[in-house]
C-alpha positions in Angstrom: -14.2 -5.9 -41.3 -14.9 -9.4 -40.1 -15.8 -11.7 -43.3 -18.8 -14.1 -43.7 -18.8 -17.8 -44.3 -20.6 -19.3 -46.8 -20.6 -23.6 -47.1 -21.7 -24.6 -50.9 -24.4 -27.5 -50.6 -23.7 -29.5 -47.2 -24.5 -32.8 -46.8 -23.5 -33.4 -43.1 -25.2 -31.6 -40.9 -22.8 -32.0 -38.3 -20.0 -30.1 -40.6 -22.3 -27.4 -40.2 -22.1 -27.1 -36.6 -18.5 -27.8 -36.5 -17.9 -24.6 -38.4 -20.5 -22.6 -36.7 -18.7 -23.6 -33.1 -15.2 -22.4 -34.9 -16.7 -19.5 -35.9 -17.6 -18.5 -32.3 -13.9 -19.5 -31.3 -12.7 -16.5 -33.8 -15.0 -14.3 -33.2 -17.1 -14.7 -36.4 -20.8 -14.6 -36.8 -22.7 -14.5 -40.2 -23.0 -17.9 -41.6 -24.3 -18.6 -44.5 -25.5 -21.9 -46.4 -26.2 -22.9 -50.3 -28.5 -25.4 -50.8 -28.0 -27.3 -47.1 -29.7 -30.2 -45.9 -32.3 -29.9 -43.4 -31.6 -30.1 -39.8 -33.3 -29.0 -36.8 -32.5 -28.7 -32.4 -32.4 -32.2 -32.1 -29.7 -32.7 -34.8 -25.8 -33.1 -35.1 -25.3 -29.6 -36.4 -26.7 -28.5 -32.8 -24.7 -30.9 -31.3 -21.6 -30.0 -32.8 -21.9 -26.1 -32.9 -21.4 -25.8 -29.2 -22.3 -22.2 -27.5 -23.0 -21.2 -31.4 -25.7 -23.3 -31.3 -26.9 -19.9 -29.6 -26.4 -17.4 -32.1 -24.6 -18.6 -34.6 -25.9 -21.5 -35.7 -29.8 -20.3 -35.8 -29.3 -17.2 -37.5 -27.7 -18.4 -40.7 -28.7 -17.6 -44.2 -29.8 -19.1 -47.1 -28.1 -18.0 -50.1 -27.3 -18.8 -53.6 -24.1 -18.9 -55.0 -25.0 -16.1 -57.4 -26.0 -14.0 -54.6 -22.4 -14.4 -52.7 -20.5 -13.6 -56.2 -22.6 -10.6 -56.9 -22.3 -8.8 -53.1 -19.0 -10.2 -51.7 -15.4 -9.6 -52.4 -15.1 -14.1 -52.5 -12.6 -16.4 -51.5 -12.5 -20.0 -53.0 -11.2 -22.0 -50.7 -9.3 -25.4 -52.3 -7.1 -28.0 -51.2 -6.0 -28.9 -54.8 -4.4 -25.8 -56.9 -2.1 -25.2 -59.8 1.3 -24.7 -59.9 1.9 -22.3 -62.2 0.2 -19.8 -64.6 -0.1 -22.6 -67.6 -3.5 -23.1 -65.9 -5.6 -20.0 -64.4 -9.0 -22.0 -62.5 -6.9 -22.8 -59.3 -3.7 -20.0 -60.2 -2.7 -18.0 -58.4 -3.7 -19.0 -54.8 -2.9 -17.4 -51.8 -2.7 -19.1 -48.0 -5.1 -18.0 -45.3 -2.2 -16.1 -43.4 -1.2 -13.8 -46.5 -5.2 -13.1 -46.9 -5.3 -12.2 -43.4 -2.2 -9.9 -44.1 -4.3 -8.4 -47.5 -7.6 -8.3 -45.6 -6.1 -6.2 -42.9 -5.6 -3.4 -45.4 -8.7 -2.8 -46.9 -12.0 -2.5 -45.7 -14.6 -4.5 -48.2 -17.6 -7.5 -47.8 -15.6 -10.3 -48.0 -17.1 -14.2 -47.7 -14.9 -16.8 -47.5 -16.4 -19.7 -49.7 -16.1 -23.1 -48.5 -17.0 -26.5 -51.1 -18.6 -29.7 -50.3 -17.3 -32.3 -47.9 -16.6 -34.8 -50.9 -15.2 -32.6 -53.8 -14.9 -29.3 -52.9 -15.8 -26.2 -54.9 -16.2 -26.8 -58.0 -14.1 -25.1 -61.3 -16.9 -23.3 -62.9 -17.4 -22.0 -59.3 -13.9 -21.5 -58.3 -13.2 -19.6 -61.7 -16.1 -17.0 -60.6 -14.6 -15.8 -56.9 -11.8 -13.0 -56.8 -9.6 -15.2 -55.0 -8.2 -18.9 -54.6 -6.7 -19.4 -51.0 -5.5 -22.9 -50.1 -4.1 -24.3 -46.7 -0.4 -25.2 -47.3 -0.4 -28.7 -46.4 1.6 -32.3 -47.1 1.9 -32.4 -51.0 1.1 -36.6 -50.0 -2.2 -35.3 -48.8 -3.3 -31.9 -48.9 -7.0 -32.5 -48.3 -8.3 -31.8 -44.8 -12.1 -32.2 -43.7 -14.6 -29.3 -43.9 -14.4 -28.7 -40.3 -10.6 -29.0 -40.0 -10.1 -26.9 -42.7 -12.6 -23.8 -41.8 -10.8 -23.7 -38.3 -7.4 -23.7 -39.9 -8.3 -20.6 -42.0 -10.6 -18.6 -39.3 -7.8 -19.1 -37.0 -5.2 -17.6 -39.1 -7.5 -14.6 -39.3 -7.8 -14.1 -36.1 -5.9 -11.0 -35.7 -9.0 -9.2 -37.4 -11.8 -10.6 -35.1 -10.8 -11.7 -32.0 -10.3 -8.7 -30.4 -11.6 -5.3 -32.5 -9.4 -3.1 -30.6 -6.3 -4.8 -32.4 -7.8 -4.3 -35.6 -5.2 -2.3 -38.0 -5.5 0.9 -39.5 -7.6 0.2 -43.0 -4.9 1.8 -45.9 -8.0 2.4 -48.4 -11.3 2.1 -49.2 -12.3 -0.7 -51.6 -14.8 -0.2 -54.6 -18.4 -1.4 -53.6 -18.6 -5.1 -55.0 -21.2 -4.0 -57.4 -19.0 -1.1 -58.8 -16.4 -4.1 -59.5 -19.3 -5.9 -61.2 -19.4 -3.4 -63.4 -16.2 -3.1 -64.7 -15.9 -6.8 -65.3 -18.5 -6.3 -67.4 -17.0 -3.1 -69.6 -13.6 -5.1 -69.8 -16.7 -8.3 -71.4 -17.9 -5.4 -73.7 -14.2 -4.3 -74.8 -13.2 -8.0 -75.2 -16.0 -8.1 -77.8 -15.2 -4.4 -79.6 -11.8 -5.4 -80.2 -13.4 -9.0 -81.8 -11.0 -11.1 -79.6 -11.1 -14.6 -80.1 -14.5 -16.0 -78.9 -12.5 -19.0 -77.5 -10.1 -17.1 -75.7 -12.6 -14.7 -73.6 -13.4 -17.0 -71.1 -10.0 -17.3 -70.1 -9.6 -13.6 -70.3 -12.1 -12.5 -68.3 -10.7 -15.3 -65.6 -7.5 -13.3 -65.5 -9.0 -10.1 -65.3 -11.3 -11.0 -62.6 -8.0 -12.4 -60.6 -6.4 -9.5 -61.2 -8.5 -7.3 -59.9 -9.5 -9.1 -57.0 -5.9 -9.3 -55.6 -5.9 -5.1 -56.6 -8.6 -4.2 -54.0 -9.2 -0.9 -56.0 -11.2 1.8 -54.8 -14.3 3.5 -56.2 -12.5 6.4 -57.9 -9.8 3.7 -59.4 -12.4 1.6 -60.5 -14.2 4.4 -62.3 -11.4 5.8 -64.2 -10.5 2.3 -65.2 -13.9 1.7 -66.5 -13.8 5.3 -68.3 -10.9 4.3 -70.3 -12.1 0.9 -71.1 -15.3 2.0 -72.4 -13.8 4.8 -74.7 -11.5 2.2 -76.0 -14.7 0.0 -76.4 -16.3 3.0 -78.2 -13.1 4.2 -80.8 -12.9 0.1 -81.9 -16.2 0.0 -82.8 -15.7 3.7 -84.5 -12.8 2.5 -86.8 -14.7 -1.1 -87.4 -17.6 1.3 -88.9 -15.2 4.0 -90.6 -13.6 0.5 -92.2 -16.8 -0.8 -93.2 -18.4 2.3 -94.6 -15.1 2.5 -96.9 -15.2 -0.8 -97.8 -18.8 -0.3 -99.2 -17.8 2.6 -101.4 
């Protein structure tokens, strides 16, 4: 299944473009922008989009962040990421050619999630996607422009939308994005049942969500998962109560 593009908050329409034209090279289609500028025929993002001025370019949407988090299967894309687990916002990170490898084997909504020309995504939003992918690049400079960068990583995915008829046998079906929603949300609920440290859940729920994301489970995995976390949810709060009541008496 061929992934969408999202660019967070543009500021050169031209980048636009640039992106749209690579996404014609590789055989990519649904754009879509959070909070872009304004730009119109006459501008750089037409100028620079190339024949995806023809398709591409004027059929992008407008979306929120929120909106991509809630109905995609994301990828952060970052030029800066951490070395080791000690730090979980940018850990772990795959590169665009292993994604296309882990792409190729499931079949899910996936948008790959590109950050602002001068800073990139940032670490509140990079700790909400399901994964961090990074471009392995010169460890004296790492950082390549918006449009360098996009092409780099659609490129290396080309084996799944260039040509359909190469596409590979999908191994599974992955949960619907919402199901996965949910479970994050009974693992929130379980977090707070066992009383784990306030501090700590953030951090928790960052790790869960990684781990998850890099699982691709299916719907019937992602059920029985949640089944068991919510009856563990259920027999804490039990013996909290049954501790209570006795300590009442």
């Amino acid at each position: 299944m061929k992934p969408a593009v999202a660019v967070v908050e543009p500021k050169t329409p031209g980048n636009i473009g640039t992106i749209a034209r690579a996404m014609k090279n590789f055989g990519l289609h649904d754009l879509k922008l959070v909070n872009p500028p304004e730009f119109g025929r006459d501008s750089e993002a037409y100028g620079f989009a190339g024949r995806a001025r023809n398709d591409v370019l004027p059929n992008y949407d407008e979306v929120t962040f929120d909106e991509l988090v809630a109905n995609y299967h994301t990828v952060g894309l970052t030029a800066t990421t951490n070395e080791d687990d000690r730090r979980h916002v940018r850990f772990p990170f795959t590169t665009p050619r292993r994604l296309a490898e882990t792409l190729a084997a499931v079949e899910t909504d996936t948008v790959l999630v590109f950050g602002r020309e001068s800073d990139g995504l940032t670490n509140e939003e990079l700790s909400r996607v399901d994964e961090v992918c990074a471009i392995p690049a010169s460890a004296a400079y790492p950082s390549l422009n918006l449009g360098q960068a996009a092409t780099v990583t659609l490129y290396e995915l080309r084996d799944l939308t260039v040509d359909e008829r190469q596409l590979p046998d999908v191994e599974r079906e992955r949960a619907d994005e919402r199901e996965i929603e949910g479970l994050y949300e009974t693992f929130a609920d379980l977090l707070e049942s066992v009383d784990h440290p306030e501090e700590k859940r953030e951090k928790a729920m960052r790790m869960i969500r990684r781990l998850v994301g890099r699982a691709h489970p299916t719907g019937r995995e992602v059920a029985t998962l949640r089944g068991i976390v919510r009856q563990a949810s259920r027999r804490a709060r039990s013996s909290d109560s049954r501790g209570s009541t006795r300590g009442d008496r």
